[in-house]
N, C-alpha and C positions, 0 to 999 in steps of 0.2 A: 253644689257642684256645677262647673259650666257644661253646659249642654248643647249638640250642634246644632245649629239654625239650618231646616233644611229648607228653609223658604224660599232664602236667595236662590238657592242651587237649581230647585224646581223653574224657578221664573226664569232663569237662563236657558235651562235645557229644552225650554216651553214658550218660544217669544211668540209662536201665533197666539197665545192668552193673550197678549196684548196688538198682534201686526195682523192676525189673521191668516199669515202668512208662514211660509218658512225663509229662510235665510234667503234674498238675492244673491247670491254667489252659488248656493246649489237650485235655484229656481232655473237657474241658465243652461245649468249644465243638460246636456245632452241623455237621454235616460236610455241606460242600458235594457236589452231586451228581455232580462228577465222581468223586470219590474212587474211587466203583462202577468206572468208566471205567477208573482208573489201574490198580485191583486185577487189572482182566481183561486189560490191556495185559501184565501181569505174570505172568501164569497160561496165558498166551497159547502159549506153549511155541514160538516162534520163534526163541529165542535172541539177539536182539539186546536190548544195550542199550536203556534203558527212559528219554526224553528228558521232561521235562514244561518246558514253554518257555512264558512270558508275562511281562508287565509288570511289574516291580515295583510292592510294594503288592496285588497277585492275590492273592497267600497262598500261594502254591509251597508256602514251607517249613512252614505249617501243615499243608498235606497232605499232605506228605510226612511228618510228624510224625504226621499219624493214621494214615497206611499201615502206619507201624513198629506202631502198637500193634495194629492188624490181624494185623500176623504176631503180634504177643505170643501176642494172644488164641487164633490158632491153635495156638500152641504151639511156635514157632520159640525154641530156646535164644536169651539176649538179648545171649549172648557173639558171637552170630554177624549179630546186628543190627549194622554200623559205620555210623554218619553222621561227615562231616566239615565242617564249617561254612568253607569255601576264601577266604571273604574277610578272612582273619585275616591281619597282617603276618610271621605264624611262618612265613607260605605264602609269600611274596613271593620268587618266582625259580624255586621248586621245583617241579618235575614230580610229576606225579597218581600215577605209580608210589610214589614215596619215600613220599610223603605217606599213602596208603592201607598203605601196609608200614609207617610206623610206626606207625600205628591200628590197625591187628590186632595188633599186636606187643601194644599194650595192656590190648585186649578178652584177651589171653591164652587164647584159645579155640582148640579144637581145630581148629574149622574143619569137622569132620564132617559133610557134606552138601552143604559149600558156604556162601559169603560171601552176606548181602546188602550191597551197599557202597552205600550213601548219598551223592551227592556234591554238596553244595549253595552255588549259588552259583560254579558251576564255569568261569562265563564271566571269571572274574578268569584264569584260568592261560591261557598262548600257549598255543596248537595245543590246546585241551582234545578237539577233536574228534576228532583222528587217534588222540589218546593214549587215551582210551576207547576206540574202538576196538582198536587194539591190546593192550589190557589184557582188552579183552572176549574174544578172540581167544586171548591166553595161558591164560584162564583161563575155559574153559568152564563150569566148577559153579558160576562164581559168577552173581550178578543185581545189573546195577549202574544205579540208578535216579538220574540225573544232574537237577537242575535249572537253568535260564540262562535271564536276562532279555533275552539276547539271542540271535538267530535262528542254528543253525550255519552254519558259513563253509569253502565246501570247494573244492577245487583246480577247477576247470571240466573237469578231464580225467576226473573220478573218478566213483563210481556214483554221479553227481548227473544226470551226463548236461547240466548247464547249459554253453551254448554261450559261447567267451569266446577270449582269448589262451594260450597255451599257458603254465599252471604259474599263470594266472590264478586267484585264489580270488573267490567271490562268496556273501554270504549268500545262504542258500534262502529263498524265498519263504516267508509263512504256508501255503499251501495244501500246498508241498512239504513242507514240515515236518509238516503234517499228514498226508500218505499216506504217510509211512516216510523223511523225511530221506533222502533221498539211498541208501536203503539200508540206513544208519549205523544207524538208530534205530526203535523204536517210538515214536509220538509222541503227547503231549498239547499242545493249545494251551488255557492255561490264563483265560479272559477274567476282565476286572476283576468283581465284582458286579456282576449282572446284576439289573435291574431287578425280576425275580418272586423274585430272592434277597433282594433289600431287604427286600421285602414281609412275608416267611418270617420273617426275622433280626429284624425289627422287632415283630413279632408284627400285623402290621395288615390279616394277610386278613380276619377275622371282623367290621373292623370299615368295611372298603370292598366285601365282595362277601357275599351270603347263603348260605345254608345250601345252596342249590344250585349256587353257585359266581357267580351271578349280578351282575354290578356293581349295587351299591346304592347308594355316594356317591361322587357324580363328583368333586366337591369335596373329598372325602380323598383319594381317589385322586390328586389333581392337587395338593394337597399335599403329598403323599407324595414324587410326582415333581420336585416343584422340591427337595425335601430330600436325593434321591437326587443328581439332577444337579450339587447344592451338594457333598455331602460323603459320598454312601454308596458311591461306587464303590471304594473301599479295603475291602478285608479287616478294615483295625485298625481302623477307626471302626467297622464295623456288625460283626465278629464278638466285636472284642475289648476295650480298655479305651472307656471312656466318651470321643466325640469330641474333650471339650474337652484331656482329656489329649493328643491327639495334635497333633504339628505336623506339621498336612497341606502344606503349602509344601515343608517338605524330604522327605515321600513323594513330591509330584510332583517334585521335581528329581533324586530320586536315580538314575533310569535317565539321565540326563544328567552327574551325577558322579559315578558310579562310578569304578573306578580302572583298570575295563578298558576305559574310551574310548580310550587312549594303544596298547594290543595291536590296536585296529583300524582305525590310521592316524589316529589323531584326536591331531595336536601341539596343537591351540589348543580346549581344553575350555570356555574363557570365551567364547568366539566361537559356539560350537556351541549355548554356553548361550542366548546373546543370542536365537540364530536359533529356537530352540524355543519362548523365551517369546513371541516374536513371531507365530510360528503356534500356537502356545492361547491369545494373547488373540484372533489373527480364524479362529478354529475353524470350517467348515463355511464359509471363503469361498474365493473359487477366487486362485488365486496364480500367477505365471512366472517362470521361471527367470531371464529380462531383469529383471523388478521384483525379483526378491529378491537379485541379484548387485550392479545398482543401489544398492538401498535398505542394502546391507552393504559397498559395496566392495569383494567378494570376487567371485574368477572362477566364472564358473557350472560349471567340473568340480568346485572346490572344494563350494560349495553342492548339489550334486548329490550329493557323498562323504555331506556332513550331512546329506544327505537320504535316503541310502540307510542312513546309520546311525541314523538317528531312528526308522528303518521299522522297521530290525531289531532294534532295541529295547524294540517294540511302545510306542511314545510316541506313533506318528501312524499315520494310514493315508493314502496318495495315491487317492486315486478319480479316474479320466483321463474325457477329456471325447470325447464324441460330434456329430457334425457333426447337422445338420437331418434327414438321413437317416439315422438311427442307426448312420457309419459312423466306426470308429474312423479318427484323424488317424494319417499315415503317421509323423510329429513330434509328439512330443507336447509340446508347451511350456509348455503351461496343462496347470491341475490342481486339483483342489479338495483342503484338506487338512483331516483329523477329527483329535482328539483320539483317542487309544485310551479312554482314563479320562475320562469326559464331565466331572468332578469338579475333573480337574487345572486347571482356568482358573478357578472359583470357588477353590480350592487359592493358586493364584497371583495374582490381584488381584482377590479378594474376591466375596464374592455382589453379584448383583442382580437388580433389583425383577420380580414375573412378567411384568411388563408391557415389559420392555426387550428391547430387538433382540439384544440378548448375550443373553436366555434363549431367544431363539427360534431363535439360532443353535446354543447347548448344548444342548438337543432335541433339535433335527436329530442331533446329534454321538450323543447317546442311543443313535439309530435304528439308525446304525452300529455301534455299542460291541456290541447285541446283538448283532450280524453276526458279529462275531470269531471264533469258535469255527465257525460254519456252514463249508458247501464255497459258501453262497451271494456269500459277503464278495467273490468273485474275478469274479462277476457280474456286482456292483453298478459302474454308471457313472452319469456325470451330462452333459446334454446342454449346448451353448451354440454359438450362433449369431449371424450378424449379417445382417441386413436392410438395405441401403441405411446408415443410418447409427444404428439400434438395435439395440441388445444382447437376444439371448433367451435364456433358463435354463427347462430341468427338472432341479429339484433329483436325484432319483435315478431311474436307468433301469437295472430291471434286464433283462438280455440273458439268451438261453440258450447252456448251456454250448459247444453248436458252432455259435456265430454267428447271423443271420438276423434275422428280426423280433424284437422286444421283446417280452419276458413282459409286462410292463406297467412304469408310470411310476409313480412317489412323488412327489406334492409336498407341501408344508410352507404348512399355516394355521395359524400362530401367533394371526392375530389374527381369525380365525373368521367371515373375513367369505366365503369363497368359495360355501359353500352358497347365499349370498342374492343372489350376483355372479360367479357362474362366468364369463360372457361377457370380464368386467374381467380377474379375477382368476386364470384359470384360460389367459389367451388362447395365452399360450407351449406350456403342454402339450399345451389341445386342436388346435392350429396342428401338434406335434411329432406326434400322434396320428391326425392326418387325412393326415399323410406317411408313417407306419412303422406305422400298424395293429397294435398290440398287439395277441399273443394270448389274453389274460385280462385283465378289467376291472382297470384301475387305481385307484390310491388317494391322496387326498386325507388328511394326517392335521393336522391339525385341534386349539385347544387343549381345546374342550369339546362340539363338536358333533359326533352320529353321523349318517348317512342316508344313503341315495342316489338318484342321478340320472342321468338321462342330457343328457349336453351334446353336442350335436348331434345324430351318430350313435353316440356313446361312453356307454358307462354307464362311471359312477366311485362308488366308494363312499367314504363320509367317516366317517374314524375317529376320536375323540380320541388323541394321538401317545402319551399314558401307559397308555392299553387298546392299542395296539400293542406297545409294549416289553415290557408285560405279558407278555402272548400270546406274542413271538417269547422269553423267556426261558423261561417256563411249559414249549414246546413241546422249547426245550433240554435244559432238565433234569429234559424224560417222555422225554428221550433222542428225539425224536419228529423233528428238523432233521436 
């Protein structure tokens, strides 16, 4: 019977076996500031497993491709460097054992000191999570730094500590993934470009902020950000080939058809798909499980699976809603949903004008994106209420970590009118504010204007929302969030 050659595939995936090197096209590129991050996760000498988890389109595998040249550069033999690129059809069935034992077989290395195994793209294999581990477990010298655009999925009985049915598996959370997986893992969560990366990549600080750091054109600056929110949240458009080359349509849908939907319960990928695109075109609006089961014909446990695979996918975020009193619903039914990738909705049907309700909704979605990576993203809620027979909204509330009063309120001026009409425009949050007293002044963010004031007994400060995303990326990667 023919048998696959995983020779070839090794030797491609592996050119410093032969260059010493990694590819010159990502040797040039600019290395994002996690990279730092991943090296000390690395160095860290805990012995687990080394996870780096985010969206497709992030750049995982760019980074992971500058880490390898890291060890080069230290001196690590390049026989002992293996990467395995796992979503190849040579992979299809096969266990991470096999697959890693025929990639050393190839590097032909001694092995002396120990493997780094490389494994990317790992969320295509069933069970990728137990079998790392276990392999980590067999083989203590080695360091195996795993990439997956989707969130690990582990038994509820297990050092996850997630409460459920017994033998019950359930993705971890972002936050849990971020203090150690379950255990399993050292972790990174990897956010799309962040809006101060834009800036960097683009080369456009010197030409929106002075020599003291100081913002000097608001008006580039807010050009800048409609071109971010359009198309810079991918890796490939701003680190790599020139945008026009790239088809951003199928980056945003690839964490939607990938081939590992089918490994996480997912039989109907076109249905899932439908459901996605329908929450990136109304990105940062609130949704129900009644209206989206409705609106699809599908049962709400079903829309719930899609919902919880969308999450763990880093496609979407759910932000839950807060009652008048900033207390959370016992039921959660309602929910506002973001984009992870503020990009992917202009990705998927097209830009529009600064002036349109969809860009003031892809801003808000901005706001979030930065969040990703923070321990604040698990914070962040959004309030809504009803009055007799009106509806009230504060766009974001964030709460402290063990409950109580609200740190403060975010709300969203697109269209710049609340500085001159807070009474109008502001009534919902100063209404939510004269109820739950914020412990630190809240914020207005705004498309062009700064300042502040106080409305009533509240002072609130007004930010432009692209000098925020600024800022909360900036403070990211001083490592500073």
């Amino acid at each position: 019977m023919l048998e696959f050659d995983q020779t070839q595939g090794s030797v491609r995936d592996n050119p410093w076996w032969r260059t010493g090197a990694i590819d010159d096209r990502v040797r040039r590129l600019t290395s994002r500031p996690f990279l730092g991050e991943l090296e000390e996760l690395l160095q860290s000498g805990n012995d687990l497993p080394v996870l780096v988890a985010g969206p497709s389109g992030a750049g995982k595998s760019i980074l992971l491709a500058q880490l390898i040249q890291k060890l080069l550069s230290k001196g690590v033999p390049a026989g002992q460097i293996i990467r395995t690129s796992l979503d190849l059809p040579s992979h299809t069935g096969r266990d991470l054992e096999s697959i890693v034992a025929a990639a050393i077989a190839a590097a032909a290395s001694s092995g002396r000191g120990g493997y780094f195994i490389f494994l990317d793209g790992v969320e295509v294999i069933k069970g990728w999570e137990e079998q790392i581990s276990a392999m980590a477990a067999a083989n203590p010298e080695w360091q195996i730094i795993a990439a997956s655009s989707i969130a690990p999925l582990f038994k509820a009985s297990s050092k996850s500590g997630k409460a459920g049915k017994s033998g019950e598996k359930k993705h971890l959370s972002a936050r849990d993934v971020e203090k150690a997986s379950g255990g399993f893992f050292s972790s990174l969560i990897l956010p799309p470009i962040t809006f101060a990366e834009f800036i960097q990549f683009q080369n456009l600080r010197t030409k929106v902020f002075d020599a003291y750091g100081k913002l000097s054109d608001m008006d580039a600056l807010n050009a800048a950000f409609l071109d971010y929110i359009e198309w810079g949240g991918f890796a490939e458009t701003v680190m790599g080939s020139s945008r026009s080359q790239i088809d951003m349509a199928a980056l945003a849908g690839a964490g939607v058809y990938k081939g590992s939907a089918g490994i996480y319960g997912i039989g109907d990928v076109g249905e899932l798909s439908r459901i996605y695109a329908y929450l990136a075109q109304g990105t940062a609006h609130e949704f129900s499980m009644e209206g989206l089961a409705n609106r699809f014909g599908i049962a709400k446990n079903t829309i719930r699976k899609y919902l919880d695979h969308l999450e763990a996918s880093y496609l979407i975020r759910r932000v839950w809603r807060l009652d008048e009193n900033a207390k959370e619903f016992s039921r959660q039914t309602r929910f506002k949903v973001y984009l992870i990738n503020p990009s992917h909705r202009a990705a998927l049907f097209g830009a529009v004008g600064p002036s349109a309700e969809a860009t003031a909704r892809t801003s808000e979605t901005a706001v979030i994106s930065q969040f990703v990576h923070t321990k604040s993203i698990s914070r962040l809620f959004y309030a809504g209420w009803k009055s007799g027979a009106s509806e009230h909204r504060v766009a974001l509330v964030e709460m402290p970590a063990g409950g109580g009063r609200p740190v403060k309120c975010i709300e969203i001026d697109w269209s710049d009118r609340a500085l001159a009409l807070p009474q109008k425009i502001l009534a919902d949050m100063t209404t939510f504010m004269d109820a739950t007293n914020p412990t630190t002044p809240s914020k207005v963010l705004t498309r062009t204007i700064p300042g502040k004031r106080f409305v009533g007994e509240h002072e609130i400060g007004f930010l432009p929302i692209a000098v925020w995303c600024w800022a909360i990326g900036k403070a990211l990667a001083d490592r500073a969030v």
